[in-house]
C-alpha angles and dihedrals in degrees: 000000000000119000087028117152119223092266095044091046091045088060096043087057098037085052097045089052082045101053084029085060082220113149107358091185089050085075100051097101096041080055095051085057094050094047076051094044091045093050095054098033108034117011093084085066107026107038091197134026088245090070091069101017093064104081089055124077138143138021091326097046095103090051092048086047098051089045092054100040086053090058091035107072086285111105104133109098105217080045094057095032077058102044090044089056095049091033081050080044089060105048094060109056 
């Protein structure tokens, strides 16, 4: 983690409380952003988060997301840390 710059410190928090399972309200409003994210980037191509969500399950699903994200349009750190909580959001309901 060393040489880290504050966003990319920030997701690697936010992705190890996610796959920790630590705080899950913490991440409510994180959520909310990436409902918000979600509705202006990617919603024009993927009409539900299912769409994307679907290939990701289990411990290792926050770490898959962020990889392909990265690769998928997404590559602004704060944008895909948001989409990967509401997407976990998601999941889980």
């Amino acid at each position: 983690m060393f040489g880290l710059g504050g966003r990319e410190m920030r997701l690697t928090v936010i992705l190890s409380m996610l796959v920790s399972g630590v705080a899950p309200g913490a991440l409510s409003a994180e959520a909310e952003d990436g409902a918000a994210v979600f509705q202006q980037a990617c919603a024009r191509c993927h009409r539900h988060p299912s769409e994307v969500s679907y290939a990701f399950e289990g411990a290792e699903a926050a770490a898959e997301m962020d990889a392909f994200l990265t690769r998928h349009h997404a590559r602004d750190p704060e944008m895909r840390a948001a989409l990967i909580a509401w997407f976990l959001a998601q999941i889980s309901e």
